[in-house]
C-alpha positions, 0 to 999 in steps of 0.5 A: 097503629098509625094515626093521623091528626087533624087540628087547627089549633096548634096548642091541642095538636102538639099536645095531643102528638106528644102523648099519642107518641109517649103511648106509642102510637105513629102519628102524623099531623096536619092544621088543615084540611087540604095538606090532610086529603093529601097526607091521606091519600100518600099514607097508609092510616089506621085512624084519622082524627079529624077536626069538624071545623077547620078553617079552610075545609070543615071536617064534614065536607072533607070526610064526605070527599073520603067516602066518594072515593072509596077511603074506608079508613076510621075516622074520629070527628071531635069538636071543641064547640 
């Protein structure tokens, strides 16, 4: 399973990698939301994990972007507030 993951905080993000990757899953990652709609639209995801806040773009208004264009992929919204 390829995921992506999409967080701002670098601490959460490197973590994260590091044990979805010990678990075997292919993980890209991503701290903001721009350099994401990129990356999803390049690749060929399974899962994106999707930060809600993000500085430059919240993640509400990124998935919304998603769905007007078609990209059914899953997403998983987390939040640490």
């Amino acid at each position: 399973m390829r995921l992506l993951f999409v967080e701002e905080n670098a601490a959460l993000l490197s973590q994260t990698a590091k044990l979805l990757k010990k678990n075997g899953y292919g993980i890209d990652v991503c701290s903001n939301g721009r350099a994401a709609e990129s990356l999803i639209f390049s690749g060929n995801y399974d899962c994106i994990v999707l930060d809600a806040a993000l500085f430059d773009i919240s993640g509400l208004t990124l998935l919304k972007a998603l769905r007007s264009r078609q990209y059914s992929t899953p997403v998983l919204m987390i939040s640490a507030d």
